[in-house]
Backbone and ligand atoms as CSV (ligand in chain L), in Angstrom:
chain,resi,resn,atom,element,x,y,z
A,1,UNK,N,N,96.000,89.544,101.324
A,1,UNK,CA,C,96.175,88.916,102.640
A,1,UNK,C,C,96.519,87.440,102.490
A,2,UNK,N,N,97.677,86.835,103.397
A,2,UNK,CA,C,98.044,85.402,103.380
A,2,UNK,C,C,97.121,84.796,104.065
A,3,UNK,N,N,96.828,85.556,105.108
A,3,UNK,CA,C,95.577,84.318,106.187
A,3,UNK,C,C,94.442,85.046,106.039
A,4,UNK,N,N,93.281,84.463,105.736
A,4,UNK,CA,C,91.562,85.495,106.145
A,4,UNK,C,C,91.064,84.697,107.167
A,5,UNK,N,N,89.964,85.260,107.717
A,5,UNK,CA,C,89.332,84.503,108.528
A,5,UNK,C,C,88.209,83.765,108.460
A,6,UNK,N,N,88.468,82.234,108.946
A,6,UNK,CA,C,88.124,81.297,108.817
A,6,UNK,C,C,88.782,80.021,108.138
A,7,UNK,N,N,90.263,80.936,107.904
A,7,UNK,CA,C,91.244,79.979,107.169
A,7,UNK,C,C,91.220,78.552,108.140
A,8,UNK,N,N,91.377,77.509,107.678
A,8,UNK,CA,C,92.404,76.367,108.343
A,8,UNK,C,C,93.786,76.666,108.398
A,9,UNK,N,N,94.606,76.602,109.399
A,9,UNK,CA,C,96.030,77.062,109.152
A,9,UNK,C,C,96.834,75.973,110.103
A,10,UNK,N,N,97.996,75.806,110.185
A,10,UNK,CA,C,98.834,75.235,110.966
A,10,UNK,C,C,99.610,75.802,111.573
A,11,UNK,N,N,100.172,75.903,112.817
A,11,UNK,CA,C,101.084,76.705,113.544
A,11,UNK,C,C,102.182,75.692,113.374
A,12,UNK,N,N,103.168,76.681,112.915
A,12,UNK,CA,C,104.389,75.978,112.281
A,12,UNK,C,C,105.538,76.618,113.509
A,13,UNK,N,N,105.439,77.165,114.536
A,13,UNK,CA,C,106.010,78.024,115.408
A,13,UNK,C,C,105.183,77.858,116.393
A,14,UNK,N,N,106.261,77.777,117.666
A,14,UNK,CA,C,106.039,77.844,118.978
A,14,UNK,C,C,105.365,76.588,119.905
A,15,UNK,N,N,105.074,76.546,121.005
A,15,UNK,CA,C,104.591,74.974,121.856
A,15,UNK,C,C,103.298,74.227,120.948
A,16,UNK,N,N,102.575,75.257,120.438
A,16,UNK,CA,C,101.812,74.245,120.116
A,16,UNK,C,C,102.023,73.743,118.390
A,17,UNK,N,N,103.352,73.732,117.954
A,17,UNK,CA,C,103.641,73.622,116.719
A,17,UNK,C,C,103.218,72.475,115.959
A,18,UNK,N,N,102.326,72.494,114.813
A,18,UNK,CA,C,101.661,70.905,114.105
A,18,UNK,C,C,100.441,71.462,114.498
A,19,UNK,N,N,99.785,71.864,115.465
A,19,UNK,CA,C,98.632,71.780,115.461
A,19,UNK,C,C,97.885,72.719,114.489
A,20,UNK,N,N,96.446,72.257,113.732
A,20,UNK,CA,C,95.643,72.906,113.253
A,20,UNK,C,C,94.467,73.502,113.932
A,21,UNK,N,N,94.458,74.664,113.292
A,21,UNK,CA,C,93.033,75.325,113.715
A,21,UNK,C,C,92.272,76.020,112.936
A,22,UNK,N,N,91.385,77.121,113.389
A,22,UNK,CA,C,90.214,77.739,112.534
A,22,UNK,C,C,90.792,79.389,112.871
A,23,UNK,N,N,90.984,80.005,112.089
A,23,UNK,CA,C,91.369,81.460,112.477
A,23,UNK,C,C,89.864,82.063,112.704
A,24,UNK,N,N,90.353,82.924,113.726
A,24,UNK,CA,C,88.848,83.669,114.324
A,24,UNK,C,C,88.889,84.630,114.379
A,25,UNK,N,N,90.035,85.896,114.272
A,25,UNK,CA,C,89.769,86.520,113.957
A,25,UNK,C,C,91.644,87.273,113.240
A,26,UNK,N,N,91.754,88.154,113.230
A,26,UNK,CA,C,93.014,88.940,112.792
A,26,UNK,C,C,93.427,90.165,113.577
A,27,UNK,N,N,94.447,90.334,113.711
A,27,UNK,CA,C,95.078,91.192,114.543
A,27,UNK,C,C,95.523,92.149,113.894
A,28,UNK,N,N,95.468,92.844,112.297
A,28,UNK,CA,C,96.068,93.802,111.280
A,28,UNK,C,C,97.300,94.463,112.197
A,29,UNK,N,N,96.941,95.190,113.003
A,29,UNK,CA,C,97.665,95.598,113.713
A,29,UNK,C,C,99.010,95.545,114.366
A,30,UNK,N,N,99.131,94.232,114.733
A,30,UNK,CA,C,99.960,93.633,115.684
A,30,UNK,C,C,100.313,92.229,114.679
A,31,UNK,N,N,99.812,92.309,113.227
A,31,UNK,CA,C,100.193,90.950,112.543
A,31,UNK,C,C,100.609,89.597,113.643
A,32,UNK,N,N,99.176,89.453,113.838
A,32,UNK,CA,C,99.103,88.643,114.961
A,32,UNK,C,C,97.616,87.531,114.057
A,33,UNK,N,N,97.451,87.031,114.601
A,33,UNK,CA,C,96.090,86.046,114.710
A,33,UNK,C,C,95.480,85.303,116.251
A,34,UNK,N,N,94.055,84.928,115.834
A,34,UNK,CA,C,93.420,84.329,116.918
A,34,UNK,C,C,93.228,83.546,116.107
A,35,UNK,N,N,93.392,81.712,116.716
A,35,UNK,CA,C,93.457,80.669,116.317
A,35,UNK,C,C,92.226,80.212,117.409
A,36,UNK,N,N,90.653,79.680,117.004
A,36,UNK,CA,C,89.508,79.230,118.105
A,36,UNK,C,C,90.761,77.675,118.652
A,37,UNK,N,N,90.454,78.111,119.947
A,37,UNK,CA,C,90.769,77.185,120.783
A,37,UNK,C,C,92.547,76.696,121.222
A,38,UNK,N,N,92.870,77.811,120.087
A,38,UNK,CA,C,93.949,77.057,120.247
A,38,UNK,C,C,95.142,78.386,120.893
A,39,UNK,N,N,96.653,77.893,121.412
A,39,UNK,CA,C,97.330,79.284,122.169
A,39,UNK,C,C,96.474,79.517,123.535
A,40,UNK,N,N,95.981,78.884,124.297
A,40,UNK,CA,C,95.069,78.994,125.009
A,40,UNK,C,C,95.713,79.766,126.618
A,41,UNK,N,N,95.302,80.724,126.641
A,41,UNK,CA,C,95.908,81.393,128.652
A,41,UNK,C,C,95.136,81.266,129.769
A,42,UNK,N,N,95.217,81.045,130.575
A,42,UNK,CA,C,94.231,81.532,131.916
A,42,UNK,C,C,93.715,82.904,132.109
A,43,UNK,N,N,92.790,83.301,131.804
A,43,UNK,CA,C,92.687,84.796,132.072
A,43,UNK,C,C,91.902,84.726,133.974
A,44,UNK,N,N,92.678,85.616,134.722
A,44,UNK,CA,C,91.821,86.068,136.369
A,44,UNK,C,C,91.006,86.855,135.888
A,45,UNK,N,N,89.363,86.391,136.653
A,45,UNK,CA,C,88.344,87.290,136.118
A,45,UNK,C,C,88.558,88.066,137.898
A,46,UNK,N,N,87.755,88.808,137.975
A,46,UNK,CA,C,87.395,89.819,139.169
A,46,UNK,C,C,86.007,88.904,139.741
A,47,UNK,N,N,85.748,89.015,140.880
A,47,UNK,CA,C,84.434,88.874,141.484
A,47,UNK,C,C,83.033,89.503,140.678
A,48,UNK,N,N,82.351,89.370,139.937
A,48,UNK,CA,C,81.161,90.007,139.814
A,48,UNK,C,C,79.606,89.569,139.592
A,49,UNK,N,N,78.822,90.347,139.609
A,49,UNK,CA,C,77.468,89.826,139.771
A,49,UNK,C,C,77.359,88.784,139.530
A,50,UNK,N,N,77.524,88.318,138.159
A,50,UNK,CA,C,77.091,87.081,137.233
A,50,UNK,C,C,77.903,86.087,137.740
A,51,UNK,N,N,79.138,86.140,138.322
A,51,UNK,CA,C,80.361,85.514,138.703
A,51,UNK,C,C,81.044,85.553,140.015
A,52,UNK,N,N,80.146,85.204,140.760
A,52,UNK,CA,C,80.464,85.730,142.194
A,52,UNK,C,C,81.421,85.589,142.708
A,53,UNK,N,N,82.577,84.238,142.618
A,53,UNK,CA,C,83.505,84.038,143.251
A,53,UNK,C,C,84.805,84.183,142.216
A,54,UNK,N,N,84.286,84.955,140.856
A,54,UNK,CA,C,85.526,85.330,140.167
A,54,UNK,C,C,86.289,83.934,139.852
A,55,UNK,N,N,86.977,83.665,139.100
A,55,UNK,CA,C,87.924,82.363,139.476
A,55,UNK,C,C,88.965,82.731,137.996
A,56,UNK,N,N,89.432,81.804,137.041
A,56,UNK,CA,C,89.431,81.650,135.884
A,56,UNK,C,C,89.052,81.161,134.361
A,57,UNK,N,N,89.474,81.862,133.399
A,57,UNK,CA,C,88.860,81.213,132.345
A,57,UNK,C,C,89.767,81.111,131.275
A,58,UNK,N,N,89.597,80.276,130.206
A,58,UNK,CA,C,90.677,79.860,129.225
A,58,UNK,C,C,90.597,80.823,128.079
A,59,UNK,N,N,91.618,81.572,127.464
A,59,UNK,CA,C,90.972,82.307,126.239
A,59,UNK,C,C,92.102,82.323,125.373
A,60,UNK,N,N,91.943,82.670,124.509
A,60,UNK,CA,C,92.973,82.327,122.860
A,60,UNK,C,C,93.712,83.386,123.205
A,61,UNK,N,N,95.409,83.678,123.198
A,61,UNK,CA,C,96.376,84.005,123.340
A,61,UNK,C,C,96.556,84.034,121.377
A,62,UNK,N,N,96.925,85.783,121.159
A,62,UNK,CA,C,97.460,85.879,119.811
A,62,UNK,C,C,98.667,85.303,119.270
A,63,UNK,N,N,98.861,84.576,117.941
A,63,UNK,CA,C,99.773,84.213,117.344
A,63,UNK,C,C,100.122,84.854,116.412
A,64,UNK,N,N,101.942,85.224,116.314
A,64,UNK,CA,C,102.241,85.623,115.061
A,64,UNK,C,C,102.034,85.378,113.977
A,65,UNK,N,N,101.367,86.378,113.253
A,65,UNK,CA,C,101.157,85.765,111.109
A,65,UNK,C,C,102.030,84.829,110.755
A,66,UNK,N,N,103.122,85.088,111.244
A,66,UNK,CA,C,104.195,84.325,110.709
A,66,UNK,C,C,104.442,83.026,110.587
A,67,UNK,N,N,103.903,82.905,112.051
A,67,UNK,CA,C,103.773,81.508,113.106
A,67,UNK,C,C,102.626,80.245,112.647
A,68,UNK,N,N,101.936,80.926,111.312
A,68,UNK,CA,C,100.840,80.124,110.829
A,68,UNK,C,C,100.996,80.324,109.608
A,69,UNK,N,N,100.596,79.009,109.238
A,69,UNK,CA,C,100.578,78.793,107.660
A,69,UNK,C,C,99.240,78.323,106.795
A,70,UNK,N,N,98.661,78.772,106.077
A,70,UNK,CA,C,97.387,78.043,105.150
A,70,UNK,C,C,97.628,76.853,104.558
A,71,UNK,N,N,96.491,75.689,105.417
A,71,UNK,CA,C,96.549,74.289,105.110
A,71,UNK,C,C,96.011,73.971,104.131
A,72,UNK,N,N,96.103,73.145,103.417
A,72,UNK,CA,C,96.308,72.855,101.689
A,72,UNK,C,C,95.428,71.612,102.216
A,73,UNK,N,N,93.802,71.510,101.491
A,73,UNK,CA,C,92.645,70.582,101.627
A,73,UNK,C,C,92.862,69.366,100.662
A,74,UNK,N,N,93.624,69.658,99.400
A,74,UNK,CA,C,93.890,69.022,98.217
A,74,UNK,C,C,94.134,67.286,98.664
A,75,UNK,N,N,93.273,66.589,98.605
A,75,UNK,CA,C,93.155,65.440,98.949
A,75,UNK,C,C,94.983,64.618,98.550
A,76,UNK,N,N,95.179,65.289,97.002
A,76,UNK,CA,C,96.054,64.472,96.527
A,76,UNK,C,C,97.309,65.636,96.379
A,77,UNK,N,N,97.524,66.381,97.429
A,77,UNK,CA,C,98.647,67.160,97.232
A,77,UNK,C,C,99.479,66.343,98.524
A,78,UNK,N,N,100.834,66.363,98.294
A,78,UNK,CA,C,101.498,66.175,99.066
A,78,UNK,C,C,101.769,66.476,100.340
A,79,UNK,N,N,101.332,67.515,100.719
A,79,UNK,CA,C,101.086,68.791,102.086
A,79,UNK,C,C,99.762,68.479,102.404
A,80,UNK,N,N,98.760,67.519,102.160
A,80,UNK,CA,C,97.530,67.793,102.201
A,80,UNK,C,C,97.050,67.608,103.868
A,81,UNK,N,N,96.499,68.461,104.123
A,81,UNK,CA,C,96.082,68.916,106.062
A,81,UNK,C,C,97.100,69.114,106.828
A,82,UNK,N,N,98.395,70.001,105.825
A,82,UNK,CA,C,99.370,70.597,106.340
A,82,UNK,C,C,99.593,72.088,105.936
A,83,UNK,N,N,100.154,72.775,106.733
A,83,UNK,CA,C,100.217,74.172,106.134
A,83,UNK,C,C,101.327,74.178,105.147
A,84,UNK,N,N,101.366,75.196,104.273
A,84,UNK,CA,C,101.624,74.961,102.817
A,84,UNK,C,C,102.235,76.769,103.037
A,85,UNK,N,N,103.273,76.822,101.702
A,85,UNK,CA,C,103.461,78.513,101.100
A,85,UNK,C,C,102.484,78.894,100.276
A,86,UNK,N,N,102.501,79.995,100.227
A,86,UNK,CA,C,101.023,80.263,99.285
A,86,UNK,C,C,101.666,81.039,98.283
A,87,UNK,N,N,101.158,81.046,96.966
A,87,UNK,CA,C,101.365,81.964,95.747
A,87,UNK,C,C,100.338,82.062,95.082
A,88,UNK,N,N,100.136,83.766,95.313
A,88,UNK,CA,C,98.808,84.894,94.761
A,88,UNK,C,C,99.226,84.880,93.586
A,89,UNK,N,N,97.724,84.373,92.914
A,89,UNK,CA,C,97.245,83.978,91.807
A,89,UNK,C,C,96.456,85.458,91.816
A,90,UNK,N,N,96.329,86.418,90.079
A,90,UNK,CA,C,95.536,87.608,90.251
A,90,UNK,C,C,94.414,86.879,88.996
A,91,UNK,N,N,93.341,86.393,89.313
A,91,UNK,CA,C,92.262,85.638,88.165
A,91,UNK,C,C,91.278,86.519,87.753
A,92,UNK,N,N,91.201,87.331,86.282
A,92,UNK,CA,C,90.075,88.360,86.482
A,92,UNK,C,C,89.899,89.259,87.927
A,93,UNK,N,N,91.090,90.044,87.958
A,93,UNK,CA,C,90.820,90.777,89.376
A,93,UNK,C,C,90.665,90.287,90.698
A,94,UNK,N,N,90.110,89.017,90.821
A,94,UNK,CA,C,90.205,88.495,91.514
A,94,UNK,C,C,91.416,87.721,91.845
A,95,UNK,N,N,91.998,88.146,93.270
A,95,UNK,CA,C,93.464,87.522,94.286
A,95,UNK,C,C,92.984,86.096,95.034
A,96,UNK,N,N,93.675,85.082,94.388
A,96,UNK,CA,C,93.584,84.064,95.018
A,96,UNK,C,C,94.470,83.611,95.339
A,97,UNK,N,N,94.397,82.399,96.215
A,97,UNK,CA,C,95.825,81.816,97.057
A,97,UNK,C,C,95.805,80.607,96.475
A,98,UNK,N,N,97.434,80.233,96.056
A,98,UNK,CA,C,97.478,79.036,95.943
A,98,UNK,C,C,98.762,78.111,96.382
A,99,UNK,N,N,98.081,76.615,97.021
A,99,UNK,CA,C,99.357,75.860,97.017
A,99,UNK,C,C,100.470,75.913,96.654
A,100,UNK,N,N,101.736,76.406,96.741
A,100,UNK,CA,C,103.224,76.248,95.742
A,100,UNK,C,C,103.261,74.779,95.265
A,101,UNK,N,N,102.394,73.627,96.308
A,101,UNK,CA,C,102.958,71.997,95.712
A,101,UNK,C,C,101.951,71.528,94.928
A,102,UNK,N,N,100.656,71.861,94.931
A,102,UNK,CA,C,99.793,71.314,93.769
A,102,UNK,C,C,99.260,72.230,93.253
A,103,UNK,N,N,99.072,73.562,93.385
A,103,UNK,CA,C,98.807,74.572,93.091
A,103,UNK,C,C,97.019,74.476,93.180
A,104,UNK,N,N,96.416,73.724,94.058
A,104,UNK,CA,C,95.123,74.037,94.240
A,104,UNK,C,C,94.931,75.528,94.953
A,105,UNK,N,N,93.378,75.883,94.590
A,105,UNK,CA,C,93.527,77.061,95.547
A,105,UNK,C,C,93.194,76.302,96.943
A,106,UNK,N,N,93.669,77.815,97.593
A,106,UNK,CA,C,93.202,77.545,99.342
A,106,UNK,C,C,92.034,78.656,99.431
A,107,UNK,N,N,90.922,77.669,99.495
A,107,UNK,CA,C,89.855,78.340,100.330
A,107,UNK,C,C,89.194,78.183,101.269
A,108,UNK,N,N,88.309,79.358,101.983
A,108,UNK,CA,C,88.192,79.089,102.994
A,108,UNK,C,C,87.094,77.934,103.634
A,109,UNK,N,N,85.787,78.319,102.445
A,109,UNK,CA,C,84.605,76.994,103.068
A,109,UNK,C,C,84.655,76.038,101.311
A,110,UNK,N,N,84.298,74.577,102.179
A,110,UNK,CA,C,84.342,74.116,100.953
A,110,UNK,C,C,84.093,72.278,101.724
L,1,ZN,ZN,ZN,98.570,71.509,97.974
């Protein structure tokens, strides 16, 4: 996988292009993503108990995989708190992602 969740990524595509966020979750399906806070729609709720007069609320609108890129933390990489190409590194079985410009890995907590 290019993006997991909890990546930092950059939307390199569409209105809100440059901006960074926190992936929240994945769309496998629809090779889509949820970016917290960000792609944001109006959703109309209905009238109900808890919500009596119904009104609206803001909620994360999916982004194409495509449309996001894994941001490169590397203090001293050139791309650094920008989204970056990635090249899978296979280390002892273990698949890791890495920068194409400094070749740090990209991970997710750190
Ligand atoms: Zn880098």
């Amino acid at each position: 996988m290019r993006i997991r969740k909890g990546d930092l990524v950059e939307i390199t595509a569409g209105d809100e292009a440059g901006k960074t966020g926190i992936i929240k979750s994945i769309l496998t399906k629809k090779k889509a993503v949820i970016i917290e806070d960000k792609n944001l729609v109006h959703k109309h709720l209905k009238p109900n108990q808890d919500n009596p007069k119904g009104g609206r609320i803001k909620k994360e609108a999916n982004i194409a995989e495509s449309n996001v890129s894994p941001v490169c933390k590397n203090k001293s990489c050139s791309r650094h708190n920008k989204g970056v190409r990635i090249r899978m590194k296979n280390e002892n079985g273990m698949k890791t992602r890495h920068c194409v410009k400094c070749d740090s890995e990209i991970t997710i907590n750190d």
